[in-house]
N, CA, C and O atoms as a MOPAC input file, in Angstrom:
PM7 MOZYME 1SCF
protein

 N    -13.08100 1    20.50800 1   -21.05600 1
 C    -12.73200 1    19.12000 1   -20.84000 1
 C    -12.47100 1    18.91400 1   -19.35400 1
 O    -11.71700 1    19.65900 1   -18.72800 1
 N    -13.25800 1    17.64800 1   -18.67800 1
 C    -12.90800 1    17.80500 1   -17.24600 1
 C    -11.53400 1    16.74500 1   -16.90700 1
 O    -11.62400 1    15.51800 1   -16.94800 1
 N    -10.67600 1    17.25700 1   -16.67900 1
 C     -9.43800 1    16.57700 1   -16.16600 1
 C     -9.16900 1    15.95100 1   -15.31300 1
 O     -8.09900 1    15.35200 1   -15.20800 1
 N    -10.42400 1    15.94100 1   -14.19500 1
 C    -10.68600 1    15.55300 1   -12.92600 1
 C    -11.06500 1    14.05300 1   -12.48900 1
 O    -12.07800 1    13.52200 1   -12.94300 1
 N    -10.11300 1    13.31300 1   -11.48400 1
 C    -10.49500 1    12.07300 1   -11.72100 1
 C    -11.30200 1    11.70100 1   -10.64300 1
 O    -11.01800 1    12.19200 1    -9.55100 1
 N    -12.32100 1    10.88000 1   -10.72900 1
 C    -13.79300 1    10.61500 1    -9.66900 1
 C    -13.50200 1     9.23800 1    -9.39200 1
 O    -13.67800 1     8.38000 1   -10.25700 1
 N    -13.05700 1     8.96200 1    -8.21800 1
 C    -13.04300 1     7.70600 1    -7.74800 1
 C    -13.79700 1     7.33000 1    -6.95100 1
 O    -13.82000 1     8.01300 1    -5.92600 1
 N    -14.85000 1     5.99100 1    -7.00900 1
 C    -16.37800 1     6.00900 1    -6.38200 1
 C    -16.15200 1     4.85100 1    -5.20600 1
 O    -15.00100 1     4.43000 1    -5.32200 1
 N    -16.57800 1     4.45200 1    -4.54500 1
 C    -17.00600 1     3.37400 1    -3.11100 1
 C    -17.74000 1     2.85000 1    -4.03200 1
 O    -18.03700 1     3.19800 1    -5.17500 1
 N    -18.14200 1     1.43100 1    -2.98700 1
 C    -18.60800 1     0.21200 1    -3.65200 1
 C    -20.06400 1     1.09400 1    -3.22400 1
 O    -21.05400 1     0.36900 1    -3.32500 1
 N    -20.31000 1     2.20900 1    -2.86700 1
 C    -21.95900 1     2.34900 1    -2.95300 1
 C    -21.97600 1     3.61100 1    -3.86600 1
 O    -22.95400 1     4.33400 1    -3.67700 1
 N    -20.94400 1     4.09400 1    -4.98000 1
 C    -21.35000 1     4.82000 1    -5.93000 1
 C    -20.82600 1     6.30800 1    -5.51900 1
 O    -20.92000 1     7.27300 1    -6.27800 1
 N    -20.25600 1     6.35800 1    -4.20100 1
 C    -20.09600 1     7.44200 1    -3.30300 1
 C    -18.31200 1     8.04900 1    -4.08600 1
 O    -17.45100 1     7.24800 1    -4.45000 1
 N    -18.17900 1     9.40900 1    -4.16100 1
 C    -16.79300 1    10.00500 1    -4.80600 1
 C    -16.03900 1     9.82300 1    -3.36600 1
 O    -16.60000 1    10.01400 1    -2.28700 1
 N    -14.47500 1     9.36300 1    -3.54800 1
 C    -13.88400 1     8.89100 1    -2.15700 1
 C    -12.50800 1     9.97700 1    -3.10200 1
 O    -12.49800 1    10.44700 1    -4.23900 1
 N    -11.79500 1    10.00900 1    -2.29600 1
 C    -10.51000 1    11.14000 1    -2.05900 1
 C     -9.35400 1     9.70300 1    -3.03800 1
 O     -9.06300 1     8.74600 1    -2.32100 1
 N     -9.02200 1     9.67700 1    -3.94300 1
 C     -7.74000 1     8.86400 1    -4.28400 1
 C     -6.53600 1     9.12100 1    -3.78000 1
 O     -5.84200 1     8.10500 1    -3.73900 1
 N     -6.11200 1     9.90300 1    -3.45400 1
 C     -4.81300 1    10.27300 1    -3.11200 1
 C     -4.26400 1     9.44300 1    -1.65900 1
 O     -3.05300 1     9.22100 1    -1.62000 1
 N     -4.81100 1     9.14200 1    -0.88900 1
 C     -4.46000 1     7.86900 1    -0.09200 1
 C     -4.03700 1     6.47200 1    -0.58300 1
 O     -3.10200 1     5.81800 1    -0.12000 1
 N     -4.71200 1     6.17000 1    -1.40900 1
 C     -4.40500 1     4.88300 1    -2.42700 1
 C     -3.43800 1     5.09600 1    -3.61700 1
 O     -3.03000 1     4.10400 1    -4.22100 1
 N     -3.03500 1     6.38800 1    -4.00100 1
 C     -1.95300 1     5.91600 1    -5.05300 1
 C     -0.41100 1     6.75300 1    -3.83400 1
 O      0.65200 1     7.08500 1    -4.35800 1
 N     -0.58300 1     6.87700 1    -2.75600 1
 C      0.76900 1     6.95500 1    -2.10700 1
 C      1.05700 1     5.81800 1    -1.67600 1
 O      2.18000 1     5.34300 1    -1.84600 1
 N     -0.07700 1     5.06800 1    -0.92900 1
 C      0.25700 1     3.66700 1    -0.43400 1
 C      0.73400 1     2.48100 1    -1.41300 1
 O      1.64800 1     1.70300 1    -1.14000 1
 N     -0.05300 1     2.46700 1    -2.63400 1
 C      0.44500 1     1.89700 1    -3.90000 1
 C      2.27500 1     2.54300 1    -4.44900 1
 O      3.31000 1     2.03700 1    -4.88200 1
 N      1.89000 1     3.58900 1    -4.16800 1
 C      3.41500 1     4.09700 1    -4.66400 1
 C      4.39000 1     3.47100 1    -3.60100 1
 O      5.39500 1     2.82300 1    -3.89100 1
 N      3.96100 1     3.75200 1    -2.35400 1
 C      5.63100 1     3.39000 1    -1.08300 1
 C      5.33000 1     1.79800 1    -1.30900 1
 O      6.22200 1     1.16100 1    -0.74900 1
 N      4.35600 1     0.92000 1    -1.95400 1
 C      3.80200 1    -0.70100 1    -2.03000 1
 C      5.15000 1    -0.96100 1    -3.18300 1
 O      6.07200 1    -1.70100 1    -2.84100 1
 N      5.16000 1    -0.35500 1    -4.41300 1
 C      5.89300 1    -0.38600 1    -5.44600 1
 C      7.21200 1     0.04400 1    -5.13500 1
 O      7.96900 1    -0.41100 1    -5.99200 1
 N      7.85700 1     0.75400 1    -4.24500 1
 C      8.87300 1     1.42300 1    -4.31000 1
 C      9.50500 1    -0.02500 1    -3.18300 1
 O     10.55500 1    -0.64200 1    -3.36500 1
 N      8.62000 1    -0.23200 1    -2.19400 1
 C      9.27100 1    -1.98400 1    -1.19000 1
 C      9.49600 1    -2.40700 1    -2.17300 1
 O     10.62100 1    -2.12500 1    -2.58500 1
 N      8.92100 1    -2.98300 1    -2.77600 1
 C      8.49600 1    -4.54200 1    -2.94900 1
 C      9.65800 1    -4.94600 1    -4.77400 1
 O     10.03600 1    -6.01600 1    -5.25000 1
 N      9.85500 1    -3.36100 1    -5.29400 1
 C     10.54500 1    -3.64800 1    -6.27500 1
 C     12.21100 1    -3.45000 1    -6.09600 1
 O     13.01000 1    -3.88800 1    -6.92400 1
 N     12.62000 1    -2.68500 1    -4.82200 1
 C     13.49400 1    -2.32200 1    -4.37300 1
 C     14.26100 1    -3.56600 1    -3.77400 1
 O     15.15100 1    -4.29300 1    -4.21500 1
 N     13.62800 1    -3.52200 1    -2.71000 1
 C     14.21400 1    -4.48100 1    -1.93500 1
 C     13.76300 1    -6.34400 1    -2.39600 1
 O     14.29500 1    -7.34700 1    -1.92000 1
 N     12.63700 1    -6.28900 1    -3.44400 1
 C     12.04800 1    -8.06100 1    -3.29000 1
 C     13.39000 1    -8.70800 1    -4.08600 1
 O     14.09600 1    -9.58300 1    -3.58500 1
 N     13.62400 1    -8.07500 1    -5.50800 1
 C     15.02600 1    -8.86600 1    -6.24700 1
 C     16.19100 1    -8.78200 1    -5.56800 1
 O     16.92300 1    -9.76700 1    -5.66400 1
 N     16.67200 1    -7.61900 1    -4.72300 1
 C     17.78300 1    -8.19400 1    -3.93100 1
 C     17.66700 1    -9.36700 1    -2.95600 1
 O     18.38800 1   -10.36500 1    -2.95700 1
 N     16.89300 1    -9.16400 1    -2.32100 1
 C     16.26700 1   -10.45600 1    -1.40100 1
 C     16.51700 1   -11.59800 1    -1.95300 1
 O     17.35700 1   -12.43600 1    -1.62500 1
 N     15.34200 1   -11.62000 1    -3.28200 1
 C     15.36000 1   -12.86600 1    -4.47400 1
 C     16.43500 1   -13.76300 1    -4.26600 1
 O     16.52300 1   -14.81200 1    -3.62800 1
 N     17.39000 1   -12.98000 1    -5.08500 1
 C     18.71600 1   -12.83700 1    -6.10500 1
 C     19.63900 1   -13.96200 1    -4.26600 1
 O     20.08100 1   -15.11000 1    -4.23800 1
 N     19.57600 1   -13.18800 1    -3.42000 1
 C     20.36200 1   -13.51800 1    -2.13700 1
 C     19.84400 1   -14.88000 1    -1.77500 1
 O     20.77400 1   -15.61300 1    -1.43900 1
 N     18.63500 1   -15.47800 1    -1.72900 1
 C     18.47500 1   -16.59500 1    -1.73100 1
 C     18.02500 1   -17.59000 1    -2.84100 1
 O     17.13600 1   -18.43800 1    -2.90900 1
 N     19.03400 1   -17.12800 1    -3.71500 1
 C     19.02600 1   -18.20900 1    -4.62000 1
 C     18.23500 1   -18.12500 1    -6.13300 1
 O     18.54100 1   -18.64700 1    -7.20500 1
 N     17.30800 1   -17.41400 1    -5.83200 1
 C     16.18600 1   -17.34100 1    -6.66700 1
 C     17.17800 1   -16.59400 1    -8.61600 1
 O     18.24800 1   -15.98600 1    -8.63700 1
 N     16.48000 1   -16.89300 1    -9.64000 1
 C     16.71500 1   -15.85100 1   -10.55000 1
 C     16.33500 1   -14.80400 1   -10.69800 1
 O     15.38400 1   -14.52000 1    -9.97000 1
 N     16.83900 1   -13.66700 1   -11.68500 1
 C     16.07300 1   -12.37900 1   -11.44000 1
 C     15.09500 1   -12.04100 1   -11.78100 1
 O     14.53400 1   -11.00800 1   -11.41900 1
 N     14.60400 1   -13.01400 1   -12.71300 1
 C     13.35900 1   -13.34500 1   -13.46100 1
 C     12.50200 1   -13.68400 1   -12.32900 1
 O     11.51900 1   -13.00100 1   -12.04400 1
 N     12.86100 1   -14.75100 1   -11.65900 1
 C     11.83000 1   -14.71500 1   -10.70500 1
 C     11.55700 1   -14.31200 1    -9.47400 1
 O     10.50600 1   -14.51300 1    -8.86500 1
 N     12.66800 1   -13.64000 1    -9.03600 1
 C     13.19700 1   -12.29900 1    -8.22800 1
 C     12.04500 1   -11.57500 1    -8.34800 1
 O     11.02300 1   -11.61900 1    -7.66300 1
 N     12.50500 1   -10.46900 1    -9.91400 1
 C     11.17400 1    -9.90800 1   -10.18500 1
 C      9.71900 1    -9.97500 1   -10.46400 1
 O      8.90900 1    -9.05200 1   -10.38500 1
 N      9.47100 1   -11.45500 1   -10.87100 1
 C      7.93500 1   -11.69400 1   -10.79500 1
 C      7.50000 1   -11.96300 1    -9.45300 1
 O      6.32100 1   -11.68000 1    -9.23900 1
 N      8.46100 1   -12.65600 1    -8.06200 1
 C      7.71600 1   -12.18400 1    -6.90400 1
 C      7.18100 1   -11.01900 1    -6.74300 1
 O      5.98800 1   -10.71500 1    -6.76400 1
 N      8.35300 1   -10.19500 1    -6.53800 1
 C      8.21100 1    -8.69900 1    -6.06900 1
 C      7.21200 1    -8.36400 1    -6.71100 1
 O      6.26400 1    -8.01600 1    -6.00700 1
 N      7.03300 1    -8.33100 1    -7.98500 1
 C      5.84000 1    -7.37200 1    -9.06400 1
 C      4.40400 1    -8.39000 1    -8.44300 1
 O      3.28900 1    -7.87400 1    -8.51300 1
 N      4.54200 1    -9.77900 1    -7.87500 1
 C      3.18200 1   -10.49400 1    -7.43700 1
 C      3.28600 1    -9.81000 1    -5.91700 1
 O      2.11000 1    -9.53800 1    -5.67300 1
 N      3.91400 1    -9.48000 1    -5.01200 1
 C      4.11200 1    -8.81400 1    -4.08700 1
 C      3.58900 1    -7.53100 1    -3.89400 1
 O      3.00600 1    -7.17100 1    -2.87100 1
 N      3.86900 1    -6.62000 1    -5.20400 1
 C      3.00700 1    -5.72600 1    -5.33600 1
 C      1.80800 1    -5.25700 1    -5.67800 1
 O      1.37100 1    -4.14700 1    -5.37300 1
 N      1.15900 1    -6.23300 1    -6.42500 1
 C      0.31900 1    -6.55100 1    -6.98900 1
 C     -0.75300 1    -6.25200 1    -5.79800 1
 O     -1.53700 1    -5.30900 1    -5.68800 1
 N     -0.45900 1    -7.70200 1    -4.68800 1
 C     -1.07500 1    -8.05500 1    -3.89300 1
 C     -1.21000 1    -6.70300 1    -2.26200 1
 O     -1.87300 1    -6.74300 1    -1.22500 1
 N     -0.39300 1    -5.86900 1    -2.72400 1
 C     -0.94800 1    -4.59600 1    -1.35000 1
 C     -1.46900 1    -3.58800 1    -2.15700 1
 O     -2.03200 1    -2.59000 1    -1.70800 1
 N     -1.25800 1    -3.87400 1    -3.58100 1
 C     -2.15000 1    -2.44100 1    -4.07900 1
 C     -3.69100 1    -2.83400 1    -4.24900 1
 O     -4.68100 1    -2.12000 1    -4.09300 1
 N     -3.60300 1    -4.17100 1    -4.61000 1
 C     -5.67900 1    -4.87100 1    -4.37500 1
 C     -5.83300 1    -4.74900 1    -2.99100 1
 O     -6.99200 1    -4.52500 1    -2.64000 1
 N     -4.85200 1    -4.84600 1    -1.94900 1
 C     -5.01500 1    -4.66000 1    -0.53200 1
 C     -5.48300 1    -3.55300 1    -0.12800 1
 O     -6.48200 1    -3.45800 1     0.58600 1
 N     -4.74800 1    -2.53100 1    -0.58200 1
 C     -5.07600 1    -1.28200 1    -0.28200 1
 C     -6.16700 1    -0.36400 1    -1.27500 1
 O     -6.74600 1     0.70200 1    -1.06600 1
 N     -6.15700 1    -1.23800 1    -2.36700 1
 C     -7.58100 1    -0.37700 1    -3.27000 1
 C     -8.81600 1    -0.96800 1    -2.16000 1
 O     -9.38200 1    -0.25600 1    -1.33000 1
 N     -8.99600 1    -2.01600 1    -2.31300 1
 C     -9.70500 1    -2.94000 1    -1.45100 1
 C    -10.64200 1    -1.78400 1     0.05000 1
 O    -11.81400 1    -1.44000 1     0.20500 1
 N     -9.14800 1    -1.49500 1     0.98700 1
 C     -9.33100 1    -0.90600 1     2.10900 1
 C     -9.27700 1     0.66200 1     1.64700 1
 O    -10.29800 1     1.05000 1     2.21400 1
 N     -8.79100 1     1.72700 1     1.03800 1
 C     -9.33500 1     3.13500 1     0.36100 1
 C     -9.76600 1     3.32200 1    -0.45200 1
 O    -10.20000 1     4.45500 1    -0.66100 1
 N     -9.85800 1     2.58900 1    -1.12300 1
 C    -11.22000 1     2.87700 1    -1.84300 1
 C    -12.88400 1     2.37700 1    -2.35300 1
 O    -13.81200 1     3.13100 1    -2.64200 1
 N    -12.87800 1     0.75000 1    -2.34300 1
 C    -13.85100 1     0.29700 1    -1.87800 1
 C    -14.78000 1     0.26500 1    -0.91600 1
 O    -16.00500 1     0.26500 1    -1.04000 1
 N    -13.86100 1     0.22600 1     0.43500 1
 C    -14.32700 1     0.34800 1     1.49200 1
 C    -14.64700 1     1.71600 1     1.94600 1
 O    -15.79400 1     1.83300 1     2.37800 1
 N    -14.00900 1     2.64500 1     1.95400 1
 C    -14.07800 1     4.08000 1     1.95800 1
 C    -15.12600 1     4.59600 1     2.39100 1
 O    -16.18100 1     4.14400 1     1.94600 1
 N    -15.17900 1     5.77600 1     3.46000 1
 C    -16.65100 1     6.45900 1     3.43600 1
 C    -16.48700 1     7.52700 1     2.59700 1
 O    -15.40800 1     7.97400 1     2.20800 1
 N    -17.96500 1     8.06600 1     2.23400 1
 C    -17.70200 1     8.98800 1     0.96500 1
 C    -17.18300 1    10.02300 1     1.80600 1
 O    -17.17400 1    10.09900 1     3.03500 1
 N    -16.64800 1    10.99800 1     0.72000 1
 C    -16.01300 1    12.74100 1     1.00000 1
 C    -17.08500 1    13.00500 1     2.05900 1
 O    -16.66500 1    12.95400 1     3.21400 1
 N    -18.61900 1    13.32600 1     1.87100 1
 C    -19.42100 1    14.15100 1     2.31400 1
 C    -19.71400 1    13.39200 1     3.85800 1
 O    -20.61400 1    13.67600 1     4.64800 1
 N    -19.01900 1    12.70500 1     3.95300 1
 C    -19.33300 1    11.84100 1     5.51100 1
 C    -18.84800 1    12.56900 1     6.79700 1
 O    -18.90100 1    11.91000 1     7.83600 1
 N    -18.48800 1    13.55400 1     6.84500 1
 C    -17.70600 1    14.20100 1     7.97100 1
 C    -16.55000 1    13.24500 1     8.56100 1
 O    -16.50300 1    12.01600 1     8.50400 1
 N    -15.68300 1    14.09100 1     9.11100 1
 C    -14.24000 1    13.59400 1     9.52700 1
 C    -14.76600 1    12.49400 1    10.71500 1
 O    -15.84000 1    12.43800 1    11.31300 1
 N    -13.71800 1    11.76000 1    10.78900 1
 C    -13.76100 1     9.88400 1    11.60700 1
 C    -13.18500 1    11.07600 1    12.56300 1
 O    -12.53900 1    12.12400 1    12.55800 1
 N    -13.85800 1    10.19500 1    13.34900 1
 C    -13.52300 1    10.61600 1    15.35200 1
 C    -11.96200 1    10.46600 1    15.51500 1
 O    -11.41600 1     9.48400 1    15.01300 1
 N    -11.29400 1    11.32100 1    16.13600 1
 C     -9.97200 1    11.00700 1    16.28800 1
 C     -9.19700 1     9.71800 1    17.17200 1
 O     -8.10000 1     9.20700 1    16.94300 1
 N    -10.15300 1     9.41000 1    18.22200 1
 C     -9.46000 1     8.13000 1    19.01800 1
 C     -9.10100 1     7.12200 1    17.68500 1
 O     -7.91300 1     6.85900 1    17.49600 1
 N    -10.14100 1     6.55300 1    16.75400 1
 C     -9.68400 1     5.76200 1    16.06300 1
 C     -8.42200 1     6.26300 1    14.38600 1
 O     -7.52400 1     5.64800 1    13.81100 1
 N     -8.93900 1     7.38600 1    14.22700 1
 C     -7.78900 1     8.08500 1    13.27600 1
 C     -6.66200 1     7.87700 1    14.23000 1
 O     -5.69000 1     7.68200 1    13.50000 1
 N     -6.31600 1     7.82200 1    15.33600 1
 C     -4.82000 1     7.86900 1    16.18900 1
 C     -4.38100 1     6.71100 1    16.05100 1
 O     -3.31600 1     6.31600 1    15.57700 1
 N     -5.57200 1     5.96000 1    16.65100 1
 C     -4.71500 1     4.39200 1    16.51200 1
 C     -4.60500 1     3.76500 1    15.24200 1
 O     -3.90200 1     2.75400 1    15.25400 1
 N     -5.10200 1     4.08300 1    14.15000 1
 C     -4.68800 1     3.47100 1    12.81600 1
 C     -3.27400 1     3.92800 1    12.96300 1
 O     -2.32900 1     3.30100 1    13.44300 1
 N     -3.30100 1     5.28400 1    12.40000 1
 C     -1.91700 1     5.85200 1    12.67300 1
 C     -0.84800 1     5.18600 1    12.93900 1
 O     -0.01500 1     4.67500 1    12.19000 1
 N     -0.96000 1     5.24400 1    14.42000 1
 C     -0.11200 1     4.36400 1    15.57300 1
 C      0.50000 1     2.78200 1    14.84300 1
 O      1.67800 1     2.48000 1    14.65300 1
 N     -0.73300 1     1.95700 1    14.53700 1
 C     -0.93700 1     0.52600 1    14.29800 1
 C      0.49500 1     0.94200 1    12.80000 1
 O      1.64400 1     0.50200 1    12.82200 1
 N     -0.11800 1     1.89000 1    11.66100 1
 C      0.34300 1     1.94800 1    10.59000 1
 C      2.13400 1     2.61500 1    10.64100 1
 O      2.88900 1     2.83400 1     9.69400 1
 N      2.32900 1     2.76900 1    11.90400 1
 C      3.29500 1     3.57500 1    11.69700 1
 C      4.06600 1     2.63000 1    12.59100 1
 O      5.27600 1     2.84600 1    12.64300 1
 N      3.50600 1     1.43900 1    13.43400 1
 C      4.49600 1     0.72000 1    14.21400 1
 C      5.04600 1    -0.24600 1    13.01300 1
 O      6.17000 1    -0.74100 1    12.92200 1
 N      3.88000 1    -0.38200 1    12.07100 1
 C      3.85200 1    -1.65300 1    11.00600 1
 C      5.04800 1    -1.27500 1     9.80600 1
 O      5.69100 1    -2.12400 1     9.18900 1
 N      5.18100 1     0.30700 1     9.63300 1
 C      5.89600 1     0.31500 1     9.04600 1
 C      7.43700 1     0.66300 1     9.86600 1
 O      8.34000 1     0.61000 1     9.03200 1
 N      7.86000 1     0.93800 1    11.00300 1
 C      8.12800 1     0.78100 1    11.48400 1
 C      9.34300 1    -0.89700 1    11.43300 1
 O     10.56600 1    -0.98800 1    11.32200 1
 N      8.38300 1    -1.83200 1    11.55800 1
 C      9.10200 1    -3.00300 1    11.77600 1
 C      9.15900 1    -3.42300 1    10.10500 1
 O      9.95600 1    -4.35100 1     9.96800 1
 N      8.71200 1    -3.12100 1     9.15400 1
 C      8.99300 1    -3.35000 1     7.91300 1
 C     10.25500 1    -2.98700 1     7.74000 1
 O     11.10300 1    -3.83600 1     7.46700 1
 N     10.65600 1    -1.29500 1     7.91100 1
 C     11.83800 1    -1.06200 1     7.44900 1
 C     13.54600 1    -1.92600 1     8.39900 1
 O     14.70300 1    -1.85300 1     7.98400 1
 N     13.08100 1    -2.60200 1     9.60600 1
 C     13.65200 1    -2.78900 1    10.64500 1
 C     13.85100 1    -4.31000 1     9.62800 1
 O     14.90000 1    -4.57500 1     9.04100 1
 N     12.92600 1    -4.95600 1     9.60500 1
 C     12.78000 1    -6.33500 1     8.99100 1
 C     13.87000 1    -6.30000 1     7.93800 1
 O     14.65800 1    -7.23400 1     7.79500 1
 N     13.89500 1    -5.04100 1     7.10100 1
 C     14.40800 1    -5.23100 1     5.40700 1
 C     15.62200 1    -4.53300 1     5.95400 1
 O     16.62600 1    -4.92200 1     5.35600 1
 N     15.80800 1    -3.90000 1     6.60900 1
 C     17.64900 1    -3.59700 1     6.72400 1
 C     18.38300 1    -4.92500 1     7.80000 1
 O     19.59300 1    -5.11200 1     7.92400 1
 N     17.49100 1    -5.57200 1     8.35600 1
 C     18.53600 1    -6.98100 1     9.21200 1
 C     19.44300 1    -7.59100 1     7.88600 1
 O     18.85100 1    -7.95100 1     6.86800 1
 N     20.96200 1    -7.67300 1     8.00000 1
 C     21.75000 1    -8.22000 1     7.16100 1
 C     20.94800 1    -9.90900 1     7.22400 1
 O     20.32100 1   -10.52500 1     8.08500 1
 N     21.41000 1   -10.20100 1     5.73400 1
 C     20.86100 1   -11.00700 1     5.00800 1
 C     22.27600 1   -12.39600 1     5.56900 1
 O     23.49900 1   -12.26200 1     5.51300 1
 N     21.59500 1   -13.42100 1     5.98400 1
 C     22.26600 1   -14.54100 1     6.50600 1
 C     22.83300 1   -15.56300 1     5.59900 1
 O     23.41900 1   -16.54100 1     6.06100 1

């Protein structure tokens, strides 16, 4: 029995999943963590606290299936040049960066 899961590009090509269910995972771990306290603080119910957040999440995991795995070059493509692997990096790590900066400013 093969146990193995094959996740394809929009041209049929096997792409690496494991980029897309960490980003989906730290997407789910924001957005359900911190969206109902947020909610709840301005007013909102928790009902709809939590249906932001869960539409919140929703919306970076189609984001990010979208960008790793649709878009994706296949496995057999050889490794991306490093100038641009750095600056994603960089870009992704300033971005999260000001996310966590954004969500710890006390709430007014």
């Amino acid at each position: 029995m093969d146990t193995e899961v094959h996740v394809h590009n929009r041209h049929g090509d096997r792409v690496d999943p494991v980029p897309f269910l960490v980003t989906a995972g730290l997407a789910f771990a924001f957005a359900l963590s911190f969206g109902p306290i947020y909610g709840l603080s301005y007013g909102l119910t928790l009902a709809t606290s939590l249906a932001a957040s869960t539409l919140a999440f929703a919306v970076a995991a189609a984001a990010a299936y979208h960008q790793l795995v649709r878009c994706a070059p296949p496995l057999d493509a050889g490794p991306l040049p490093p100038g641009p692997r750095v600056e994603r990096l960089l870009y992704g790590g300033a971005a999260f960066g000001v996310l966590l900066v954004a969500l710890t400013v006390p709430l007014l």
